[in-house]
C-alpha positions as CSV (number, residue, x, y, z in Angstrom):
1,X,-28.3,-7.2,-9.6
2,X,-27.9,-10.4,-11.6
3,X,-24.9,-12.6,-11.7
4,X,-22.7,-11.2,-14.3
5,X,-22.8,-7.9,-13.0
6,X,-21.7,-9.3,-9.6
7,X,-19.4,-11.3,-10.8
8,X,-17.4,-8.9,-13.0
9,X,-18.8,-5.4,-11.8
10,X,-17.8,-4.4,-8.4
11,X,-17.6,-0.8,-6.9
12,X,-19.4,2.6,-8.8
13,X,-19.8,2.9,-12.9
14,X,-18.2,6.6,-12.8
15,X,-17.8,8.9,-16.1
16,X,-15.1,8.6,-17.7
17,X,-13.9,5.3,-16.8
18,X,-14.6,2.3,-18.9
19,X,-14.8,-0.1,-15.6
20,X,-15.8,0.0,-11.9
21,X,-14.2,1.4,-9.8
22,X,-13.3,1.9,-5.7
23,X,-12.0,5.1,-4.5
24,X,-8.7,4.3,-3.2
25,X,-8.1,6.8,-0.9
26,X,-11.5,5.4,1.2
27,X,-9.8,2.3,1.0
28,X,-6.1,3.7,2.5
29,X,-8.2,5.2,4.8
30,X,-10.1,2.1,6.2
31,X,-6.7,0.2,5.9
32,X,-5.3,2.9,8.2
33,X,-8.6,2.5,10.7
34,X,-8.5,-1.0,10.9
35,X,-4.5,-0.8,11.6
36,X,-4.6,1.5,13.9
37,X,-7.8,-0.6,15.9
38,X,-5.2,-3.6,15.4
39,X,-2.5,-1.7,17.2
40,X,-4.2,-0.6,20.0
41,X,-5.8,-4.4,20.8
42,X,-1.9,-5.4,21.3
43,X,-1.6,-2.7,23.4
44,X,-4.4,-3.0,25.6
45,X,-4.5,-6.6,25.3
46,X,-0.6,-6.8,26.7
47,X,-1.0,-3.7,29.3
48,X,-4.7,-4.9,30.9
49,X,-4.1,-8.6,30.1
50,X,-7.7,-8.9,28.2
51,X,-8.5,-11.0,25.0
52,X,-12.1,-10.2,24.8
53,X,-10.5,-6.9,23.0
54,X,-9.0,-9.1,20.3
55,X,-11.6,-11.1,20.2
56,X,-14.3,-8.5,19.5
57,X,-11.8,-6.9,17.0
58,X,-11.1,-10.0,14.7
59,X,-15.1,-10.5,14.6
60,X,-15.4,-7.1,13.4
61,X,-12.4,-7.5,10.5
62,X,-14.1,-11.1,9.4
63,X,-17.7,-9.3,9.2
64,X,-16.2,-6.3,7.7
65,X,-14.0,-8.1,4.8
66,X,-17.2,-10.5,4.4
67,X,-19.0,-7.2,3.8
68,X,-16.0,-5.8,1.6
69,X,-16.8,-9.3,-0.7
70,X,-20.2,-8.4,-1.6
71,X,-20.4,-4.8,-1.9
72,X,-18.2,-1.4,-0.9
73,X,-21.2,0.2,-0.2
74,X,-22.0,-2.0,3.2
75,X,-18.5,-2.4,5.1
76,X,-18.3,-0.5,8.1
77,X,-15.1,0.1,8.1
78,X,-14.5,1.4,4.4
79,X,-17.5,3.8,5.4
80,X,-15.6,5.5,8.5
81,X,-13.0,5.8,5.9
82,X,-15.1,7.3,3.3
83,X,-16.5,9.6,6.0
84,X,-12.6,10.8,7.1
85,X,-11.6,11.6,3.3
86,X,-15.4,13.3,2.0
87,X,-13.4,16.2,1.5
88,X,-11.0,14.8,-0.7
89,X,-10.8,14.7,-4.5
90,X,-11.7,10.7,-5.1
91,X,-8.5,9.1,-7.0
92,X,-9.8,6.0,-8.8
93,X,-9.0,2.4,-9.1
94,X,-10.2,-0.8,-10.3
95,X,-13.0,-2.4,-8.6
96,X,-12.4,-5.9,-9.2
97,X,-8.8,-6.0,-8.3
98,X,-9.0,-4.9,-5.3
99,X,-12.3,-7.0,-4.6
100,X,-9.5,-9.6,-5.0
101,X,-7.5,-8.1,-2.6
102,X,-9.9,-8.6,-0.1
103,X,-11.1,-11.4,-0.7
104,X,-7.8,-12.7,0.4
105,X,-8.3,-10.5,3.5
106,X,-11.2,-12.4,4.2
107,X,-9.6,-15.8,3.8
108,X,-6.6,-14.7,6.2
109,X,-9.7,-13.2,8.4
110,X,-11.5,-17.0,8.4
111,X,-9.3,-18.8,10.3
112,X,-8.6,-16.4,13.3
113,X,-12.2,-16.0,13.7
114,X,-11.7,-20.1,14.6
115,X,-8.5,-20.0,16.3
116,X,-9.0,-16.6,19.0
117,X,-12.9,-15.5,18.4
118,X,-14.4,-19.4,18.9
119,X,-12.3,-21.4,20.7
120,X,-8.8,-18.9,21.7
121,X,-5.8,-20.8,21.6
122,X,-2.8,-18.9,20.7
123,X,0.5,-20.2,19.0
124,X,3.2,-18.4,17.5
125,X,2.3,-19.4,14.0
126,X,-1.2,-18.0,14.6
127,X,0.1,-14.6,15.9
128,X,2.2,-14.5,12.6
129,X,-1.1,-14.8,10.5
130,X,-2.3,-11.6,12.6
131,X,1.0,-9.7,12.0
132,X,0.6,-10.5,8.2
133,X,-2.9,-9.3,8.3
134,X,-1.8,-6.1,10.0
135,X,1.5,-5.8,7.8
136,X,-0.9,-5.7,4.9
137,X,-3.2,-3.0,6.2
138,X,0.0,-0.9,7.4
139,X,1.5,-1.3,3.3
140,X,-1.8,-0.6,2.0
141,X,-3.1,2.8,4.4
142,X,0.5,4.1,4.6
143,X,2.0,3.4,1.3
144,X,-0.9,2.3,-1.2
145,X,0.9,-0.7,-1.3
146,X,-2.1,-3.7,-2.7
147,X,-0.2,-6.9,-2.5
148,X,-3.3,-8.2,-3.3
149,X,-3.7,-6.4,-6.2
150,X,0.1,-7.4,-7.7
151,X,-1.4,-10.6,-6.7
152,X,-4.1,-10.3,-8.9
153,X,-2.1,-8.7,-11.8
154,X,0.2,-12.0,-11.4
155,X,-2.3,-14.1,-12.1
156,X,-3.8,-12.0,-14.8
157,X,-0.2,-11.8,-16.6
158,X,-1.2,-8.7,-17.8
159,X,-1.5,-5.3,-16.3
160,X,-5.1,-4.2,-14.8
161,X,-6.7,-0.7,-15.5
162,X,-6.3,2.1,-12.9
163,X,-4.1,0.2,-9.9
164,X,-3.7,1.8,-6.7
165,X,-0.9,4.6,-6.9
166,X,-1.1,4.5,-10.7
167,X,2.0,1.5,-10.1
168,X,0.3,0.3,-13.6
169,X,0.7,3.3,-15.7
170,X,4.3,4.1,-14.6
171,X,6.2,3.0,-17.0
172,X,9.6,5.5,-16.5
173,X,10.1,7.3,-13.5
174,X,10.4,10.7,-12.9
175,X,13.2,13.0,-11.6
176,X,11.9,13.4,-8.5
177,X,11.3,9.6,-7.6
178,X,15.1,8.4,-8.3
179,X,17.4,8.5,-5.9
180,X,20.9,10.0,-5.7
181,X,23.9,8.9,-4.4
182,X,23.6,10.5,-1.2
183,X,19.9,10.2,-0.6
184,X,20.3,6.3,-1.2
185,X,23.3,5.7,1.1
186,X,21.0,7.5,3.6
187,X,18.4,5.3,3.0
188,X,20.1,2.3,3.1
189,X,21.5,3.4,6.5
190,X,18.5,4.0,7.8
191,X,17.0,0.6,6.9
192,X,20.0,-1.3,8.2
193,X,19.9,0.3,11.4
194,X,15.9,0.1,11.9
195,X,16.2,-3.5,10.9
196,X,19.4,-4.3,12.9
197,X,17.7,-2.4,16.4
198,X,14.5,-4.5,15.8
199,X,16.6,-7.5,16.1
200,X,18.3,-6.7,18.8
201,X,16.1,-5.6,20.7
202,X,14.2,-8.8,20.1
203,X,17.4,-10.8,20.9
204,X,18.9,-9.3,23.7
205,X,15.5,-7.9,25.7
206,X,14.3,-9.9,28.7
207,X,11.0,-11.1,27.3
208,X,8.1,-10.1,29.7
209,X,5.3,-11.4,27.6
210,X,4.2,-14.4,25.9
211,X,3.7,-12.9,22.6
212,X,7.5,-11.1,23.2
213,X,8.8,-14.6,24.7
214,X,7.3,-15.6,21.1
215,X,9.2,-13.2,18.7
216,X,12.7,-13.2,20.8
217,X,12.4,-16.9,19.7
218,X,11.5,-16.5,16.6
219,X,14.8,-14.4,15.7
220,X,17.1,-16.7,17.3
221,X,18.6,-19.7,15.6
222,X,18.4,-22.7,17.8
223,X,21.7,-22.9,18.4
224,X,21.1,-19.2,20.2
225,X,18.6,-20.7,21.8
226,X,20.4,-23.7,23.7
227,X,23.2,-20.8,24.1
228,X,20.8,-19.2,25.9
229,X,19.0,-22.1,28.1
230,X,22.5,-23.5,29.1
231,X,23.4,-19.8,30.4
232,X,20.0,-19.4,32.2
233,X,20.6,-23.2,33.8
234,X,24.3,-21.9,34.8
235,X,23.3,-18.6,35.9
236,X,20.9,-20.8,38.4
237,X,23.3,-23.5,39.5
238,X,25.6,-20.3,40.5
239,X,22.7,-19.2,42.5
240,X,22.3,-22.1,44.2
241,X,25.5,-22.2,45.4
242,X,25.7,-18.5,46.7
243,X,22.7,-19.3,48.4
244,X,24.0,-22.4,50.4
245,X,25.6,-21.8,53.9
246,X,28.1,-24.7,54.9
């Protein structure tokens, strides 16, 4: 393989199409792997109170995404993926876009493996580069949602061949994406309410853990917040004086 062909060929030369390409729905499926890995870390890592889990899992997402850089053909993940969906009819997309993508995966990827994989030291602001990583994965294996690859097409200015869902090609939509006026009231419902019980569950929930101490105060304002200490000091200066036998 020599330079050019690295540079500006990445993924398989298949008939029919006039660039390389990745088959997307390996891709969706590896997002969806490494997602779901991601989701179960929290869990076990909040339930059993372990962080060699996490640590072990953001080593395998940096070697994996530094593996995605090079070549599709050696990532571990995009090859469970590729083993999931062999029975599928391969749907096409273009290699070097989404060689872009994650390439960005990798840079998000770079500094966890400093911050919890070499030397753990957990902040909120650090967490939030993990939730973005796995906010990216959920868009990408649930929805074929590439930011990466609008990314890409930004900085291109100009539309790329074959993009992930065919969001390149559509020019008009048809019937049966539009919305009437009944489905969209229902929709917007049903995002207001899923986005109003997040927040107040995160608002109003007794925190138990660090990382949920971390989010309820990350959705309060800080006047909420000295609300909040001046109740908890009250709440224990009323305490202190039930407690007290003259």
């Amino acid at each position: 393989m020599n330079l050019k062909s690295f540079l500006f060929e990445y993924g398989a030369k298949v008939p029919g199409y006039d660039i390389t390409v990745i088959n997307e729905r390996e891709a969706r499926a590896a997002a969806g792997i490494l997602f779901g890995l991601g989701m179960m870390v929290i869990f076990v890592g909040i339930g059993y109170g372990h962080i060699i889990v996490a640590r072990v899992y953001l080593a395998f997402l940096f070697v994996d995404f530094t593996a995605r850089m090079l070549s599709p053909n050696y990532s571990p993940s995009l090859l469970l993926g590729k083993f999931v969906v062999r029975n599928q009819k391969p749907e096409y997309v273009g290699g070097l876009q989404k060689r872009f993508a994650w390439t960005l995966g990798w840079l998000i990827s770079l500094p966890m493996m400093w911050w919890f994989v070499l030397n753990w030291e957990i902040t909120f602001y650090k967490v939030m580069v993990c939730v973005l990583c796995l906010s990216l994965m959920f868009l990408e294996g649930a929805f074929a949602i590439c930011v990466g690859c609008m990314i890409y097409k930004l900085i291109l200015r100009e539309d790329p061949q074959h993009c992930p869902g065919g969001a390149c090609e559509i020019r008009r939509r048809e019937p049966i994406q539009t919305f009437n006026p009944i489905q969209g009231s229902i929709a917007i419902i049903t995002i207001v309410a899923l986005t109003s019980g997040i927040y107040l569950f995160l608002a109003k929930t007794e925190s138990k853990t660090f990382f949920g101490q971390f989010l309820h105060d990350a959705v309060l304002t800080k006047t909420q917040l000295k609300k909040e200490e001046d109740q908890k000091y009250q709440k224990e200066i009323n305490k202190e004086f039930e407690n007290d036998n003259f």
